[in-house]
C-alpha positions in Angstrom: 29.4 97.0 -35.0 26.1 96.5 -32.9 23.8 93.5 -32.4 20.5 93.8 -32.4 18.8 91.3 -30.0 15.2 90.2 -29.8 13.7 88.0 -27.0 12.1 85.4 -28.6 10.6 83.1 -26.0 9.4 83.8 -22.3 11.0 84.6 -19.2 8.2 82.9 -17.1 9.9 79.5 -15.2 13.5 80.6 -15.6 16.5 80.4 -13.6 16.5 83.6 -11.7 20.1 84.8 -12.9 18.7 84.5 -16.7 16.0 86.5 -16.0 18.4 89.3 -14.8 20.7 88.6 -17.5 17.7 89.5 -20.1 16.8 92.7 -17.8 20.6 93.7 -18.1 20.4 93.9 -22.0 16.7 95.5 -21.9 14.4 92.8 -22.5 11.1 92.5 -20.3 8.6 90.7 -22.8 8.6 88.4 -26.2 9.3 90.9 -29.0 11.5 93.3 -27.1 14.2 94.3 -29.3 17.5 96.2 -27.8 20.8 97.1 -29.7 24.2 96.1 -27.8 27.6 97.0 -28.6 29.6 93.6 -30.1 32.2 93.2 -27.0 33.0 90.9 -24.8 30.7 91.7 -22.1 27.3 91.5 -24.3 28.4 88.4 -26.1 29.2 86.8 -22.7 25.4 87.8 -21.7 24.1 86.4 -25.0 25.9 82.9 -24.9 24.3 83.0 -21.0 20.5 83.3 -22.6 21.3 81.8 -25.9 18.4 79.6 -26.2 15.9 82.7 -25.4 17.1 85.3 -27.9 17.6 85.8 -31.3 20.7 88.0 -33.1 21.1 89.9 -35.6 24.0 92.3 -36.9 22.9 95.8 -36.4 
């Protein structure tokens, strides 16, 4: 299975290692939608940014 993942809300103001975690999975701007494989290296990146992204089973 994939995820996909959509930023949802901004990068602007944020902790400098959440904006790199959002970089590492492809997302630059709101709307930016990537697909990520379901392991346990993306889902540790998604529980990091949580609050910014939404996701959805791909």
């Amino acid at each position: 299975m994939a995820k996909n993942i959509t930023l949802i809300k901004s990068l602007s103001g944020r902790k400098q290692d959440q904006i790199a975690t959002a970089h590492s999975l492809g997302l630059r701007k709101i709307g930016d939608v990537t697909v990520q494989p379901d392991n346990a290296q993306t889902l540790g990146k998604i529980t990091k940014i949580s609050h910014l992204v939404k996701v959805t089973e791909a």
